[in-house]
N, C-alpha and C positions, 0 to 999 in steps of 0.2 A: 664252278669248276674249282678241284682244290690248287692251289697256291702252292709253289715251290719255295721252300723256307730258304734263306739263303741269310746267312751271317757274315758281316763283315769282321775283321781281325779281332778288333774291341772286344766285340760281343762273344765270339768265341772264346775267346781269353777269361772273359768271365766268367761265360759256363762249364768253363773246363773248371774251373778255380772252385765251384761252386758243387764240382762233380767229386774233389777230393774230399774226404774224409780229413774232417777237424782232429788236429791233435787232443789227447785224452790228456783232463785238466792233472793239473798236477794232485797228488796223494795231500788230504789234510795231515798238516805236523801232528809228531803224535802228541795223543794226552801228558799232561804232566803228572808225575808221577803222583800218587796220594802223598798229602801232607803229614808226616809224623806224628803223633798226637802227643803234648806234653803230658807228661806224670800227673798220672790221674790226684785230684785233689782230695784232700784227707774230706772224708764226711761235717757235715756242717757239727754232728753229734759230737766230732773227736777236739773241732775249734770249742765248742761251750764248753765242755770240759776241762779243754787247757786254761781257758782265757777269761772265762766268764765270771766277773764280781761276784754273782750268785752261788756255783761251785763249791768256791772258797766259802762261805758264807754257812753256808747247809751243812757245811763237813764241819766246823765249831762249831755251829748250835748243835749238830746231833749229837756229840762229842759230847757238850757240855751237859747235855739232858740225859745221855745214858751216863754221866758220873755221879751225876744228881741223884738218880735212881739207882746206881750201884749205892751209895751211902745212907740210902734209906733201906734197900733189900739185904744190904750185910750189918744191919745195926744189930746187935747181942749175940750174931755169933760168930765162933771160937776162930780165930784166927785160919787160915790156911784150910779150913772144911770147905770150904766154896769158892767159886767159879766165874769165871765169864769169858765166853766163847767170842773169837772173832776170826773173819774169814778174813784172807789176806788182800786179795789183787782186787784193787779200785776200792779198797776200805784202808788198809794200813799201806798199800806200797800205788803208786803213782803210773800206770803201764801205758800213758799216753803217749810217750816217746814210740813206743811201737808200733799204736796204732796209726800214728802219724804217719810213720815211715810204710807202713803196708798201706796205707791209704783205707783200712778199715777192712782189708781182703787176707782174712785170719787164715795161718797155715800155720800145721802142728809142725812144718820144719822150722821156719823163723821162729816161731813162738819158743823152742826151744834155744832156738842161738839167743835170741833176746833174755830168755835166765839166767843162760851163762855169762852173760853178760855183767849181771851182778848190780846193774844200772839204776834201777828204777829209786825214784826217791820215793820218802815217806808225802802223806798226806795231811794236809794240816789237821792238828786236834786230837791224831791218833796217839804219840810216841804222852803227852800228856793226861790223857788219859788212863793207858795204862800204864805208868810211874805212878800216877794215884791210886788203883788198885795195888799196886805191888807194895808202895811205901808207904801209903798214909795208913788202906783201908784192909792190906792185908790177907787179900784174897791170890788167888793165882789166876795169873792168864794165860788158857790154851787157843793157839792159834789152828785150825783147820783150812786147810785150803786144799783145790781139788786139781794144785800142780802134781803131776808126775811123781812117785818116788825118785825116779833119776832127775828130779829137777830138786832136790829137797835139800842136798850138799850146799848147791848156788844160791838156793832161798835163803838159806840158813845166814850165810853167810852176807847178801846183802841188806835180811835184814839187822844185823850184826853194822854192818857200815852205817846205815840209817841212826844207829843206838836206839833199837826195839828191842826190850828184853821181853821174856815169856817163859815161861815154866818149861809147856812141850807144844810141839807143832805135829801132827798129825797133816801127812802128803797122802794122795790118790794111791792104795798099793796096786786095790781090785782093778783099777781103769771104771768105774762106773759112772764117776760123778756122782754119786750119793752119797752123802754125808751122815747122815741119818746113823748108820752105826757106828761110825765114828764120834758120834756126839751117845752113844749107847754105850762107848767103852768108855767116856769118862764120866758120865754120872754114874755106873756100874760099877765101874774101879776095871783095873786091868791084873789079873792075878800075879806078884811077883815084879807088877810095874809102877803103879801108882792106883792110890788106895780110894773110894767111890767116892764122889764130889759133888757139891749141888752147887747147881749153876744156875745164877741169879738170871742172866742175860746175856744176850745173842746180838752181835754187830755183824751189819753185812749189805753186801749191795745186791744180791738176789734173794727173791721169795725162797729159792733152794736153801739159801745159809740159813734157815730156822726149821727146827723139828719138824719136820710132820708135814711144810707147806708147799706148794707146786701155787703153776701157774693157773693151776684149773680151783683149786682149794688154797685160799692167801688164811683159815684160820679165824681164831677171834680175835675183832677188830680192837677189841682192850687191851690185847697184848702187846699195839704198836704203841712206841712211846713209853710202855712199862718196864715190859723184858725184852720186846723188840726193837732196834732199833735201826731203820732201813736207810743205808745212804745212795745218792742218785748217779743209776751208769746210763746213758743213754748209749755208750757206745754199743754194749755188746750182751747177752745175757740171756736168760732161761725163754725170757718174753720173744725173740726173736721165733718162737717158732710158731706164736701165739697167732689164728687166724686176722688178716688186716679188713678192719670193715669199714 
């Protein structure tokens, strides 16, 4: 037969107790918020450039071996008929302070306020070399570089602070980045500007800064060391767009 359940106080005290619904645990605290990230750090490329004993080093021997070569390329002739081409930024002017400051994340708005700026120092080996083209060996130095015409006022001018003299400076009018006729109006002459020139040699830190070369066609390899003479950017440059294998 079935049994009549019969609970005493106790026990129903517990099963009531046991019949209520548990409070619902409490909410986890929230997340803490993501941590800020510090200022991203310059590229390892922008610290060897500043810092690096070797740098320094590369940029006087190049220096000293295209003056070598200037003095054997202009030996018998006439004073002022010839030439020697050099590109400006990371050959004659120092623009590591910028890269620094962008952390290597190039914008044509900063890049601009950093001209104006009028900042940048010279680079060892350069302002000597050419004072030896201009005073001993008698040639002229045209400067190309592929800053902005509106940046050309502030170039002028810091290299002016620096004490880099130069004959003429040729800035970017077209926007193209090609140099190439640029380097066509001064061994051609510029009619009513300055008269044709032969140009011994070419200083520069991209394959671009010499006639004719890209990064697909670097040229003949005779001409480095002779009339070419290549100094090292690891920051920034033609190669950047070169496939990574």
């Amino acid at each position: 037969m079935r049994g009549k359940l019969v609970c005493s106080a106790p026990l129903l005290s517990v099963l009531l107790c046991a019949c209520v619904t548990a409070p619902a645990p409490p909410p986890p605290s929230p997340a803490p918020p993501p941590a800020v990230s510090a200022a991203a750090s310059p590229p390892v490329s922008v610290f060897w450039f500043r810092d690096s004993a070797e740098r320094k080093a590369i940029y006087i021997e190049t220096y000293r071996a295209a003056a070598s070569a200037a003095r054997s390329l202009s030996a018998g002739l006439a004073p002022r008929s010839w030439a020697v081409i050099l590109d400006i930024d990371e050959t004659i002017l120092d623009n590591s302070d910028y890269e620094k400051s962008v952390a290597g994340a190039f914008r044509q708005d900063s890049w601009h306020a950093w001209t104006q700026q009028r900042a940048a120092e010279r680079l060892p080996g350069a302002k000597e070399f050419i004072d030896l083209v201009l005073d001993q060996l008698h040639g002229e130095v045209i400067l190309i570089t592929n800053r902005a015409q509106t940046e050309c006022d502030a170039t002028e001018d810091n290299l002016h602070r620096q004490q880099i003299r130069y004959d003429r400076i040729l800035c970017d009018r077209a926007g193209d980045q090609d140099k190439n006729g640029r380097f066509q109006q001064v061994q051609q002459g510029t009619a009513g500007v300055a008269p044709p020139l032969n140009v011994l040699l070419w200083v520069g830190d991209n394959i671009r800064d010499f006639p004719g070369l890209s990064q697909s066609d670097s040229g003949d390899p005779g001409a480095f060391g002779v009339r070419y003479f290549v100094l090292p950017n690891p920051m920034y440059g033609s190669w950047m767009a070169n496939p990574y294998h």
